[in-house]
N, C-alpha and C positions, 0 to 999 in steps of 0.2 A: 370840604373847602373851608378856609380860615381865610383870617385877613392875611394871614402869612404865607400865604402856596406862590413858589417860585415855580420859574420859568425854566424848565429844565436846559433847552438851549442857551437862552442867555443869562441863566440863574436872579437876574431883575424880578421881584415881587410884581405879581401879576394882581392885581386891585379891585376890589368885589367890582366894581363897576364894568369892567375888561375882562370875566369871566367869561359873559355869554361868545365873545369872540375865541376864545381858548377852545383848544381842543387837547383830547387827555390820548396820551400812550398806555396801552395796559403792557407792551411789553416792560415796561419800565417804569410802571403805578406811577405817573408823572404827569403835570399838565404844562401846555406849552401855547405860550401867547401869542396873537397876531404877530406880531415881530418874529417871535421865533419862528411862527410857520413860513414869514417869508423866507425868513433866511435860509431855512429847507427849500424852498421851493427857489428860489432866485440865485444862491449857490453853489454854483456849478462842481466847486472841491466837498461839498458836506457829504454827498456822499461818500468823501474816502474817509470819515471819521467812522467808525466802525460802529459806535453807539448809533450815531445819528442815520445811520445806513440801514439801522434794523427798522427803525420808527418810521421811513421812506418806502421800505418794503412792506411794514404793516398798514401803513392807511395803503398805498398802491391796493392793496390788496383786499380790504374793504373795501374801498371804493369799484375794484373790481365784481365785489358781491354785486355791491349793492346797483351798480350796472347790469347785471347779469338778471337780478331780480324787475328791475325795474323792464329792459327788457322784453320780458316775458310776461308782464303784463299790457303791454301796449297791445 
């Protein structure tokens, strides 16, 4: 992380302080800011962008782990 790491959705410099709020894609070695998550999440066309479609299926997809783990411990 640098002072410099952009926002892959909205390519805006994402600011050490606005780090802890970021979340990273490894399909795409990329971190992506509060803002950009909303705009993932809130919508409704991102998923036809083909990039952003992969990054929506990867966390879904984590977070389906990580349900699954969690889960199973209860």
């Amino acid at each position: 992380m640098t002072d410099e790491t952009q926002c892959f959705v909205t390519g805006k410099p994402i600011l050490p302080s606005e780090m802890e709020g970021a979340r990273f894609t490894h399909e795409f070695d990329a971190w992506i800011s509060k803002e950009g998550q909303a705009i993932l999440k809130n919508d409704p066309e991102a998923g036809d962008d083909p990039e952003l479609g992969i990054i929506i299926k990867e966390w879904s997809t984590e977070e389906q782990d990580w349900y699954e783990e969690w889960e199973k411990s209860q």
